[in-house]
N, C-alpha and C positions, 0 to 999 in steps of 0.2 A: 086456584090454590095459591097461598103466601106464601112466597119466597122463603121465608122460616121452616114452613109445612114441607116445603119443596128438600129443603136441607136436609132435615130430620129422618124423611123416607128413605135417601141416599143413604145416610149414614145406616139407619135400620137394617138396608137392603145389603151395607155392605158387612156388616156387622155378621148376617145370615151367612155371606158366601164365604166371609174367612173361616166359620166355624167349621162347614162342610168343605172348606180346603185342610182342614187339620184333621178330618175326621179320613179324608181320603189320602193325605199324602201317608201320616201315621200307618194306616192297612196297609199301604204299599212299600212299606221302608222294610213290617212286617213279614211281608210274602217273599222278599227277595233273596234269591236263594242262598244260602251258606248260615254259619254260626258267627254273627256277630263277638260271639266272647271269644270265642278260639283263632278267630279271624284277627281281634286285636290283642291278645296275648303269644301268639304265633302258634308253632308247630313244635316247639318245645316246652311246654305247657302242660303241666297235670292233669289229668281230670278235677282234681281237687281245684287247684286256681280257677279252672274252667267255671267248675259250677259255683265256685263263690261270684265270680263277676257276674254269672245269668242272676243269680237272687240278686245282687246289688242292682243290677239292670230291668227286673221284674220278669227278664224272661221267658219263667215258669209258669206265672201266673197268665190268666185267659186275656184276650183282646179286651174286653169292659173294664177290665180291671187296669190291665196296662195302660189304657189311655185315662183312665180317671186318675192314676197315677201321676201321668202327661198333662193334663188339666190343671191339679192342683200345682206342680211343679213349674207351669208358665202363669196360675194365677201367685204364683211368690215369688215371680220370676228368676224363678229354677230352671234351665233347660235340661240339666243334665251335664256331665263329665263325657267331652268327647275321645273317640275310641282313637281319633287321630291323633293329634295333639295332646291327648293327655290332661285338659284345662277345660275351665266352666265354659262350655256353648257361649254363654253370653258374652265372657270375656274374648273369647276368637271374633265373635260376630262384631263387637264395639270396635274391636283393632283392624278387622276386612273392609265392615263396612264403611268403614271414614273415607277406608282408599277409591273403592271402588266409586264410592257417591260421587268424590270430588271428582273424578276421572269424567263420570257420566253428568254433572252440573256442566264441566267444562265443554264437553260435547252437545251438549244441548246448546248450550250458548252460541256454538258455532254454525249448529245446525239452526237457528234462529236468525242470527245478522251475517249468516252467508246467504241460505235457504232462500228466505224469505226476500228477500231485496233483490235476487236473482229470477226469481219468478215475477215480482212486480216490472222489473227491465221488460221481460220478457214476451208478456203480456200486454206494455207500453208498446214497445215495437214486433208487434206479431206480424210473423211469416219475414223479418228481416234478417239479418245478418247476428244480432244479440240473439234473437229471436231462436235462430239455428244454434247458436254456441252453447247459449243455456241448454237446451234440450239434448245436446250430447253428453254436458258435465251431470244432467240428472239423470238418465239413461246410465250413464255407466257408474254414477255413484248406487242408482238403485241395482243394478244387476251383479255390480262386482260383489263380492262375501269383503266381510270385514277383514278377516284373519290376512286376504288376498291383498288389501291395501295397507295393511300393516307390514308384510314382507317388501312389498313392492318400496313404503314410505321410509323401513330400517333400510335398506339395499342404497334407494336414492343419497337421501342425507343425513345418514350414518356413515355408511362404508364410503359412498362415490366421493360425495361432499365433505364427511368429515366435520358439517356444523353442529351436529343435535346428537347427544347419547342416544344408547339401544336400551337400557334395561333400568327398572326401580327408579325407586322416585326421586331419591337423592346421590350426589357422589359421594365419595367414600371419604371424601377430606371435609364435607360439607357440615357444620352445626346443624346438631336436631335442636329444634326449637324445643321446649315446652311443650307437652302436647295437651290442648285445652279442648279442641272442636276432632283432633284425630287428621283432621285436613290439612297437608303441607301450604299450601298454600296461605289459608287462612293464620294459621297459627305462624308462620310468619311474621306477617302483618302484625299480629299481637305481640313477640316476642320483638320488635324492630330489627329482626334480622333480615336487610336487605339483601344480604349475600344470597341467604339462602332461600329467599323470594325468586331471584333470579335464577337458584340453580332448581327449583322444584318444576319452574315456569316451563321452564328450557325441555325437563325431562318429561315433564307431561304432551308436550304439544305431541309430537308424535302418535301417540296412544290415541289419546282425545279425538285429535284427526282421521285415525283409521277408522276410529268408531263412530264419528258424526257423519261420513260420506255418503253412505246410505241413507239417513237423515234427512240430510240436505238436497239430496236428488228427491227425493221423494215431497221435502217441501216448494223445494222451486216447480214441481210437476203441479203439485195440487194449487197454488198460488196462484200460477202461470193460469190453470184452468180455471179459476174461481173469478179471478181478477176481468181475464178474458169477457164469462158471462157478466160483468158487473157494469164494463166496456157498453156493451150492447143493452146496458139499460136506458129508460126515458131519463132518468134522473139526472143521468152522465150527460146528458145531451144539454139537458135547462142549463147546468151547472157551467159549462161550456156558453152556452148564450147569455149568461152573466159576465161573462167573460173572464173567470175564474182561472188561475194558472193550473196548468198542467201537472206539474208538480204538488198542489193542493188537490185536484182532484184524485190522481193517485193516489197519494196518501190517506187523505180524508173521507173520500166520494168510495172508491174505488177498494180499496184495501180494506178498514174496515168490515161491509157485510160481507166481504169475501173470505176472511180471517176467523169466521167461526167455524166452517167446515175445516180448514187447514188445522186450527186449534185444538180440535179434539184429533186430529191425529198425530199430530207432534207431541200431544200431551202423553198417546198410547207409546209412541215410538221411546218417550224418556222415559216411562216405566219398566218398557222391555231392554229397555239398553243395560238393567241394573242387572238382568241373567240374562242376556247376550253376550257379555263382555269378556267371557271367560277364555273366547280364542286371540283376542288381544293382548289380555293381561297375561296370558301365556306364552305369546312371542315377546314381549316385550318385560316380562318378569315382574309385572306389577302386583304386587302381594293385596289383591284385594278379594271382595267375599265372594265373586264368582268361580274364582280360579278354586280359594276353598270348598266351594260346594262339591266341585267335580273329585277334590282326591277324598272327601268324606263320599262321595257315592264310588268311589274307586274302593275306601277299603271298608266298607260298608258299615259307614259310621252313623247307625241310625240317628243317635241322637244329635249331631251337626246335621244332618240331612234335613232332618225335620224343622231343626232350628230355620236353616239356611232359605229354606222354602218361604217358610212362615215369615221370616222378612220379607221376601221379595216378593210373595200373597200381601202380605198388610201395604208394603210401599204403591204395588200397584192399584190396590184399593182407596189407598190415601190420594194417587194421583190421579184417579178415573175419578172420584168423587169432587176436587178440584176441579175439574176441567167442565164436569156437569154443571157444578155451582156457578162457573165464568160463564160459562156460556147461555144458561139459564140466565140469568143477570145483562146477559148483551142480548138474547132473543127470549123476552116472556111468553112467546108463543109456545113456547116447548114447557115452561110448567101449565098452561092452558090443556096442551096437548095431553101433559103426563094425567092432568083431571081427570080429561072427559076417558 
């Protein structure tokens, strides 16, 4: 199979499961119990107001019809009038999800040149003294819950220390940039505010941090392991009797074929990090699109609900399809495989 063919099926294959993730979250947004219109108009509310919002909402009208409604309305990229906010689904989603990405791009990054570099140590000197250290920072990064390290990291250096804010992304004396990409950080850099480079930087680590630890114990565990078998290969040994530095074979010899099993799961861990985030961004006040998900299923706001999903179905599908493409591209035995 050609690497092009190899694409194509992915995208096909992913193309199929968004459509039956819309068709399944949609029934389920349906079933759940209460009046959507009376829920978001309150308890003082008319019949009359009531039943004008269901017709506006479609829902009088049967499940087929409601979602063909839901069809056209995301092929004109219409989500709908959320019941929370009041505002077009799209426009809450464009304003969440800038925050939540940049939060989860930053934690990935951490979980990359913390993770990884800490498993290859580790793996270098196995059964030593690094050897041991690593294996308790990823141990307790993979077992602690995030929200856990978030309380624990606002307590340390917030309250103790007094170096780093608790909450949102910027201070309250701070210039908003311009907003071009939605990302503090980024749109910074474009407006040359360095002040406020500095104070987004500041207010993110924290966040970022709670959320990559789990991450990063999890890649220095798989790395550690991977790298270990890579150790014990003939290749490693030639490459050594070349007399090749230690340092190059790690890197090069070593890290490498070990990098593709760790790669597809760091690739899975930053797609879930996008609705993971939601008990971080909640102690630390981060107005991003996980934290919204959860008060649209709080006040049973179908139409964000479905939106919110549907992002973070497509994100995940966009970054599982990545990581097949990488990795098919580093091992062609796996589009051989997907062949036969």
């Amino acid at each position: 199979m050609s690497f092009g063919s190899f694409v194509i099926r992915r995208l096909g294959a992913s193309l199929i499961v968004l459509v039956g993730v819309s068709i399944l979250i949609f029934g389920i947004a349906r079933v759940i119990p209460g009046d959507p219109a009376r829920i978001a108009l309150g308890p003082t509310a008319t019949p009359e107001m009531v039943e004008q919002l269901r017709d506006r909402l479609h829902l009088n009208e049967s499940l087929p019809i409601q979602y063909w409604e839901f069809v056209k309305g995301v092929g004109g990229g219409d989500l709908g009038i959320s019941l929370y906010t009041n505002r077009a689904v799209t426009t809450d989603l464009a304003q969440f999800f800038a925050a939540t990405f940049e939060l989860v791009l930053v934690a990935a990054f951490l979980m990359v040149v913390i993770g990884v570099p800490l498993g290859v140590l580790a793996a270098r000197y196995r059964d030593g003294p690094i050897d041991n250290l690593a294996r308790i920072i990823s141990l307790l990064g993979v077992v602690t819950p995030s929200f856990v390290w978030a309380i624990f990291l606002m307590l340390l250096f917030a309250f103790l220390l007094g170096i780093l804010p608790t909450a949102g992304r910027l201070s309250e004396s701070a210039v908003v940039p311009a907003s071009v990409t939605g990302m503090m950080l980024i749109d910074s850099i474009l407006a040359g505010e360095w002040a406020t480079l500095w104070n987004a930087a500041i207010h993110i680590i924290l966040p970022a941090t709670a959320l990559s630890l789990s991450g990063i114990g999890q890649a220095a565990r798989l790395t550690r392991a991977n790298v270990a078998e890579a150790y014990s290969s003939q290749y490693i040994e030639m490459a050594r009797a070349y007399a090749y530095s230690e340092r190059s074979i790690a890197m090069k010899y070593a890290l490498r074929p070990a990098m593709i099993p760790t790669l597809t799961i760091l690739g899975l861990d930053f797609a879930a990090m996008l609705g993971n985030a939601f008990l971080v961004e909640a102690v630390f006040a981060w107005p991003g699109m996980a934290r919204y998900g959860v008060q649209t299923i709080l006040h049973k706001d179908i139409n964000g609900i479905v939106g919110t999903v549907l992002v973070i179905a497509t994100f995940f599908l966009i970054v599982n399809m990545i990581i097949d493409v990488v990795v098919s591209y580093l091992n062609p035995r796996i589009r051989l495989a997907a062949r036969a």
